[in-house]
C-alpha positions in Angstrom: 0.0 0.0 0.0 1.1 3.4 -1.2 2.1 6.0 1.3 -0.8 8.0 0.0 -3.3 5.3 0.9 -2.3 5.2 3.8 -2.7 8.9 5.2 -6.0 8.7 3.3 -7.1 5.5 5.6 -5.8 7.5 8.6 -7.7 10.7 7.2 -11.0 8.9 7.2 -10.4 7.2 10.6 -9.8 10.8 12.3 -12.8 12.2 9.9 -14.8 9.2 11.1 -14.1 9.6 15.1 -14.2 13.2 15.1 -17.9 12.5 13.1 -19.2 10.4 16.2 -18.0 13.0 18.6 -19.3 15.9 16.9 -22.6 14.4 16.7 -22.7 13.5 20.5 -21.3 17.3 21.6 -24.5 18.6 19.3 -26.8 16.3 20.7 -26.0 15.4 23.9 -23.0 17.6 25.7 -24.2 21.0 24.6 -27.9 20.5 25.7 -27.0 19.1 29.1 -25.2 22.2 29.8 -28.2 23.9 30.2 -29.5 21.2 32.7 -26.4 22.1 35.7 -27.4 24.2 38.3 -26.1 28.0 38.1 -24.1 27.2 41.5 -22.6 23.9 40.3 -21.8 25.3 36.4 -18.6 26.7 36.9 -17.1 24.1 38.2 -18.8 21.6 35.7 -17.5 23.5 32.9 -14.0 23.7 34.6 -14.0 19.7 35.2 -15.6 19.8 31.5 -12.5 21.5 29.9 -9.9 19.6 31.3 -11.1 16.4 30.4 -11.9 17.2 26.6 -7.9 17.9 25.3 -7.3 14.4 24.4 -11.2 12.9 23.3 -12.4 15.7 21.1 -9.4 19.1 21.0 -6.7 16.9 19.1 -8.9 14.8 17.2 -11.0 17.6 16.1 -8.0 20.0 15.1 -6.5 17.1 13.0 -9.6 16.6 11.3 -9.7 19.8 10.0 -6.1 20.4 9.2 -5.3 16.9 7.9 -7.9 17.7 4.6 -5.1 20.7 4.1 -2.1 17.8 3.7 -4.3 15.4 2.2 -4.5 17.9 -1.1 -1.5 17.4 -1.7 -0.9 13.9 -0.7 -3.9 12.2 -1.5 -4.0 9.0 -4.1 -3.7 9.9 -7.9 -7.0 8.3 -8.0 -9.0 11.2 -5.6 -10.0 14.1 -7.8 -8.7 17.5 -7.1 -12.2 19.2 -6.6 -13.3 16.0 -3.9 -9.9 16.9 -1.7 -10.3 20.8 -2.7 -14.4 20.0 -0.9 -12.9 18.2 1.5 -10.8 20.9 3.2 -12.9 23.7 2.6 -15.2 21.9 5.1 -12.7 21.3 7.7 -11.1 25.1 7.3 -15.1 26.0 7.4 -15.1 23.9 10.9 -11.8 25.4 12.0 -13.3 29.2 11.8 -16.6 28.2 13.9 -14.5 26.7 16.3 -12.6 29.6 17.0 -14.2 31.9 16.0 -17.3 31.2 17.5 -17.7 28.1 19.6 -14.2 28.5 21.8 -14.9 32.2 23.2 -18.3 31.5 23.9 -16.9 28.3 26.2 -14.6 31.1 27.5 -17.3 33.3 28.6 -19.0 30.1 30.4 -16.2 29.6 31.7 -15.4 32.6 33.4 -18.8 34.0 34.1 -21.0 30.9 35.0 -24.2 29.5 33.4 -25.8 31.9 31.2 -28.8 30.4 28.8 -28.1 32.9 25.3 -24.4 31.5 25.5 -25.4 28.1 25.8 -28.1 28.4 23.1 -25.5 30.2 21.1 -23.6 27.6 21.9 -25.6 25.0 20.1 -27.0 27.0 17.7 -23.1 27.8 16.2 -22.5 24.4 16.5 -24.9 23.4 14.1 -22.9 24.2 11.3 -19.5 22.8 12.2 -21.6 19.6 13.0 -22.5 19.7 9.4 -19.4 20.9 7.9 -17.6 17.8 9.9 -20.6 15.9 8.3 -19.5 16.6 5.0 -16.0 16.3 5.6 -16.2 12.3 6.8 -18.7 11.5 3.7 -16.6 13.3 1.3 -13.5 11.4 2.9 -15.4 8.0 2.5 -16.0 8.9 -1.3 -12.1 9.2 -1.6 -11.3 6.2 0.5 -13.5 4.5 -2.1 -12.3 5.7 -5.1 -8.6 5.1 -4.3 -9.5 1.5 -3.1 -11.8 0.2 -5.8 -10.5 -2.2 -8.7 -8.8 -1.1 -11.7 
């Protein structure tokens, strides 16, 4: 297997994971916010923070910087304009992340439970859930094109 194939296979894994968590942050994590007490929330979203590095900060940066290196290295077999979709959705998912979703956690963070963050919160999230979407169906489309038959 070509070197290519295999950052492809390891592009579609990350696109994959970070597709689960995504979908359980927009579902499930975000709404419950809004179900902590206002005494108890600070400290939730503290304990919440430092747990998340490792689950869902690296695995969601590298899937939306890994479509940048797969342009280039992706199998001769991907079309440009699948890879050049690909990583406009994960730069898309990159700028409502910081743009939008991290200083909103910073304000919950430092000022306690307040319900328009949180709905902003989920409401913002919405289209990096899609975006990320996109990105692991357009990344299973190139997995199957480079593995199919000749």
């Amino acid at each position: 297997m070509e070197f290519s194939h295999k950052f492809l296979l390891l592009c579609t894994i990350v696109a994959c994971y970070n597709l689960g968590t995504i979908w359980f942050v927009q579902i499930v994590v975000y709404p419950l916010f809004a179900k902590v007490g206002v005494n108890e929330y600070r400290a939730y979203h503290r304990f919440y923070s430092s747990r998340i590095p490792l689950p869902i900060i690296l695995p969601g940066f590298a899937s939306f910087l890994l479509p940048i290196a797969l342009l280039f290295l992706r199998p001769m077999s991907v079309p440009l304009w699948l890879a050049l979709a690909n990583m406009a959705c994960g730069l898309l998912s990159l700028f409502i992340t910081v743009a939008l979703e991290i200083p909103r956690h910073g304000l919950l963070e430092r000022d306690g439970k307040q319900e328009g963050v949180i709905e902003e919160l989920i409401l913002y999230n919405w289209p990096r859930t899609l975006g990320i979407t996109a990105s692991a169906c357009l990344t299973l489309v190139m997995l199957t094109l480079a593995f199919a038959p000749a």
